[in-house]
N, C-alpha and C positions, 0 to 999 in steps of 0.2 A: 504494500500500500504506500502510497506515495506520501508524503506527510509538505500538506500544501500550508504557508501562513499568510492570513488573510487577516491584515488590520487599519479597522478604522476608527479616524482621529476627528473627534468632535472638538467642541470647546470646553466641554466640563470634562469630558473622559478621551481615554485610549481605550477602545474594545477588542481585544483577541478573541477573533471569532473561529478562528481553527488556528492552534496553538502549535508553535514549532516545534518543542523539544518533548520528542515519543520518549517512553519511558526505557531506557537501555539495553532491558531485556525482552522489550515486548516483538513479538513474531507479528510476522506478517504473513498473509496467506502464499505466497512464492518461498519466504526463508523457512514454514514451517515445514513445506510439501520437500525440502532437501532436506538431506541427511546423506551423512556421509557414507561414500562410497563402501567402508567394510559393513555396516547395517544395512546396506539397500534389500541384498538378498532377504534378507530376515525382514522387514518393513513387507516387503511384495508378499513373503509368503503369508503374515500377518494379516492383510488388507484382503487377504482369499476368506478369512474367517468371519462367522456373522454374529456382532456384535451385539446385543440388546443392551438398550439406552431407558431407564426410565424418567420420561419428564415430567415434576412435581409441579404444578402451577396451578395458582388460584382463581384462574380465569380461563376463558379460551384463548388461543391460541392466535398469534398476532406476528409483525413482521419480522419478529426479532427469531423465535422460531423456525420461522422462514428461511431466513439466513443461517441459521445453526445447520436445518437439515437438509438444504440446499449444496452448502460448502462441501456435506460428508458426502453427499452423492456425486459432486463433482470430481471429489477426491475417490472414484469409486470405493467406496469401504461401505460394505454391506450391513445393515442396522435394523434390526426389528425398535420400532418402537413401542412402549407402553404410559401411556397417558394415564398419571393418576390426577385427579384434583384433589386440592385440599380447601376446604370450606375456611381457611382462619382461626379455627374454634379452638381453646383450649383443649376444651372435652375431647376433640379429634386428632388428635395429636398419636397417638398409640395407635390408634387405626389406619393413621397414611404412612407411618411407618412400618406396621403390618404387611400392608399391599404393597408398600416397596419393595422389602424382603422378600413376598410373596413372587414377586416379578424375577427374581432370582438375577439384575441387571449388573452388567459389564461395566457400569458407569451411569451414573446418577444427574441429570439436568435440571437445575431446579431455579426460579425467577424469584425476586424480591427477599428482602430482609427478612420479615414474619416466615416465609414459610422457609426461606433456608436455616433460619434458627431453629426452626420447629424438628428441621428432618434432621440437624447434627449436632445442635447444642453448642454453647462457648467453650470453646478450646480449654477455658481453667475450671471448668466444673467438672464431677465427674460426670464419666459418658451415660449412665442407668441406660434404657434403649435407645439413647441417640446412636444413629448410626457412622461406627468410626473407622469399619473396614471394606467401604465400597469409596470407589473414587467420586469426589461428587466434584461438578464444576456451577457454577453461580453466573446467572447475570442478573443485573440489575440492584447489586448491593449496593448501599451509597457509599459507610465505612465499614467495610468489613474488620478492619482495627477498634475502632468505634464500639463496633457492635457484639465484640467480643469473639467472632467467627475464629479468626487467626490471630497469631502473636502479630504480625509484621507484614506487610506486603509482600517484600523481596524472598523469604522464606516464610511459609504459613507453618511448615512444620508439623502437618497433618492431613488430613486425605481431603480436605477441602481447598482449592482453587479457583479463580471466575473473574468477571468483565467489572466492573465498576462504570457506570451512565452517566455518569454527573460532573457538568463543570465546575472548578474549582468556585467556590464561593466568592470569593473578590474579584473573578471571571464574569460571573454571573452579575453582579451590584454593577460592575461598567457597562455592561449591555442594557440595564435597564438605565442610570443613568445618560446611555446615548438616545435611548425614546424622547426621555421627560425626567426632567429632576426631581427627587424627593429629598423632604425629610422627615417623613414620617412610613413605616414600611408597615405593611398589616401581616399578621402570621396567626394561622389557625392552629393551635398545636394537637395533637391526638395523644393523649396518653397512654393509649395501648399499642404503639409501636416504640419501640427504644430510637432509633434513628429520628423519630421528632424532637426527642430530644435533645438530641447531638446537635441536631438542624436550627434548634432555637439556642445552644446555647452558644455556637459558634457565631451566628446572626449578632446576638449579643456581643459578643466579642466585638466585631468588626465595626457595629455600631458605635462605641468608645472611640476607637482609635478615627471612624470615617464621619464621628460626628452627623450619626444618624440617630434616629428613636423606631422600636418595635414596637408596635401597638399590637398586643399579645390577646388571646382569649383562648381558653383551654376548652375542649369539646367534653360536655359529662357523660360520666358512664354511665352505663345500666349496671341492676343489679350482678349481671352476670360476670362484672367486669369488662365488655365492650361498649364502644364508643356507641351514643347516643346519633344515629342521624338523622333525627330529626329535631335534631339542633343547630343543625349546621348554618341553617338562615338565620336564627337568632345570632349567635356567634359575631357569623360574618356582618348583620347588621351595626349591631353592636361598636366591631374595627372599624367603618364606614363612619359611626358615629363619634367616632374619636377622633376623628382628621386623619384617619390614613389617606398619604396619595396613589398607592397602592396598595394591593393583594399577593404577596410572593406565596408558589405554591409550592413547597418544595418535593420532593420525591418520596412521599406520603401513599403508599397504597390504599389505606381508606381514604383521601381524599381526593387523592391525584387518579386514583382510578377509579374505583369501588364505586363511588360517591360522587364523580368530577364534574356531572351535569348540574348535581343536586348545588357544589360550589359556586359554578360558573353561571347557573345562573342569577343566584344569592347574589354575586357580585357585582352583575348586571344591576339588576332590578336597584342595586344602590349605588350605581354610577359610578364602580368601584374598578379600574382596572385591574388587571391579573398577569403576572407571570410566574410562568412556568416552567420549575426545574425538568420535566418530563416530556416528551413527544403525544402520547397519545390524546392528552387532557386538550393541548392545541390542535391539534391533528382531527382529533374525534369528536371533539366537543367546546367548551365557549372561550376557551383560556385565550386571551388577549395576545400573547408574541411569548417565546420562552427560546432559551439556549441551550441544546443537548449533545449529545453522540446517535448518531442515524443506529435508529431499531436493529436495521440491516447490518451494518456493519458490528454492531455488538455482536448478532447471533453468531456471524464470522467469525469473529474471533475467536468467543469461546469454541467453536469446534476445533478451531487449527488447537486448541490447548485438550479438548475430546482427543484427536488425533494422535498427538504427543502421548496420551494415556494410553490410547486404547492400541496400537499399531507400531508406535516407537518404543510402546514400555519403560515410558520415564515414569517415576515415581510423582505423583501428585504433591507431595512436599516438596517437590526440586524445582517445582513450575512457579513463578511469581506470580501473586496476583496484580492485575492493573488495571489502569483507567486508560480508554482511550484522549488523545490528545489532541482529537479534531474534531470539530462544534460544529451543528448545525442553529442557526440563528431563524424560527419561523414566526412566521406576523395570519393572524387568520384578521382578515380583512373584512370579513361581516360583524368581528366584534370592536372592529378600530370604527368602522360606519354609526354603529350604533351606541359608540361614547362620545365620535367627532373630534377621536383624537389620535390625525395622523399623524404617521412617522415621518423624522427627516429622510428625506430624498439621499444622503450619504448612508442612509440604513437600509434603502429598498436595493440601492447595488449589492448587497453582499449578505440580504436575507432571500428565501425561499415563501413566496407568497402565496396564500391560499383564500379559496370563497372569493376571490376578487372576479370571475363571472355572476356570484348569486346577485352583487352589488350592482353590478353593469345591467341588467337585466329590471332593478327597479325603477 
């Protein structure tokens, strides 16, 4: 993959929209398909065998997937898959790893924070049935350091490996900065994911040092321990109500997905704009403009690191985990129509624009 950098210079900010410096160990789908000439034999004979893949995800199935088992079939390597979903639920937790097990898989694919915590557990607790002897590879973690998955990046040091989606946070504050200045940011937080946490306390951080303010409101639980969503309007009112100039949404599975319409239009209906640390919430539904790593090329990645497990017989502790380091910047333009708050023209060269025929057409 070619690692392209693309930046644009406003009057308040510098935005790195696709970031130059790739992580030093991270593969690319040409340097992962080589290996060296005394393993080639052994790779070919490897790639004749048919591998089963179980993919854990709390949702259907989407581009990122896509790209995962796109990349293995082009790499011919033969793969049954088994599709389990897991519901989120405490309660379910022993049962998705049941039918993991059950599936008897070569290697483990599993999307988001919640449910890859759910199927292996933090690296310093003990294992009870988390599963610690199958290889599993992750996309869509935010911190996987964070979040207790792995000791380190560059060595996890246990059978867990994967993608990271997310640009850097001070990446992110200059791209919303190149729309429209704030100083006051709105954040929804969910207390049943550990990663909102991380997400508001870093926020915080950076607001100190970049002389911002968070206009915060915590979603309540139900009895069960899961987030209330039908509170989410309240909430987000609420932010709206404080002077936020924005809605940052960060990479929140109950909100950024789960829930994202339920958000987006909350935000709407209070004239509240939205960005978004994810693809889909833009892509799919009302989220205002947000800065990510393309679906596609995450799923990519993690297979060439699939590949490396399953065909080159590298040890899943010997694989670093990483983030991709090239951003895509998307603007949905029936939600910029309906706040009447366009972008500068130095942001339409070098964003990816969408709904801009629903608009033309009223």
């Amino acid at each position: 993959m070619s690692i392209i950098s693309n930046v644009l210079r406003t009057s308040t900010a510098v935005v790195v929209l696709a970031c130059c410096a790739a992580h030093a160990q991270q593969p690319t789908p040409a340097s992962s398909a080589t290996t060296a000439s005394s393993g080639a034999a052994a790779a070919v004979a490897a790639a004749t065998a048919r591998y089963t893949i179980a993919m854990v995800l709390p949702r259907d199935e989407q581009n990122i997937e896509a790209g995962f088992t796109s990349y293995l079939q082009r790499q011919d390597i033969p793969v049954r898959y088994v599709n389990i979903r897991f519901s989120g639920k405490a309660d379910d937790i022993a049962d998705m790893r049941s039918r993991v097990r059950a599936a008897n898989p070569d290697l483990i694919y599993v999307w988001g924070t919640p449910t890859t915590l759910a199927l292996a557990g933090k690296h310093d607790q003990p294992a009870g049935t988390s599963i610690r002897d199958i290889p599993i590879v992750f996309t869509e973690v935010t911190d996987p350091v964070g979040a207790g998955l792995i000791p380190t990046l560059e060595q996890p040091a246990r059978n867990v490996t994967g993608v990271s989606h997310v640009a850097p946070l001070p990446v992110q504050l200059n791209a919303i900065r190149a729309y429209r200045p704030f100083t006051k940011l709105g954040f929804l937080h969910n207390p049943a994911e550990p990663n909102s946490a991380l997400i508001r306390d870093r926020l915080k951080e950076l607001a100190k040092a970049q002389n911002f303010e968070v206009v915060e409101a915590s979603l309540p639980l139900l009895p069960g321990g899961a987030p209330d969503p039908g509170q989410i309007a309240a909430q987000i009112q609420g932010i709206a109500q404080q002077g936020a100039d924005l809605l940052y949404v960060g990479p929140i599975t109950f909100l950024a997905y789960t829930h994202r319409d339920a958000v987006t239009t909350a935000a709407l209906d209070n004239k509240l704009p939205t960005f978004c640390a994810t693809e889909s919430i833009v892509r799919q539904s009302g989220c205002m403009f947000g800065l990510f790593s393309n679906g596609a090329n995450i799923g990519r990645y993690a297979a060439s690191m699939a590949r490396q497990i399953l065909v080159e017989k590298k040890r899943t502790q010997d694989i670093p985990a990483s983030t991709l380091q090239r951003f895509s910047l998307l603007i949905n333009m029936r939600t910029v129509h309906a706040l009447g708050l366009y972008p500068p023209m130095l942001l339409l060269n070098v964003a990816e624009v969408i709904n801009v025929e629903a608009q033309a057409a009223k």
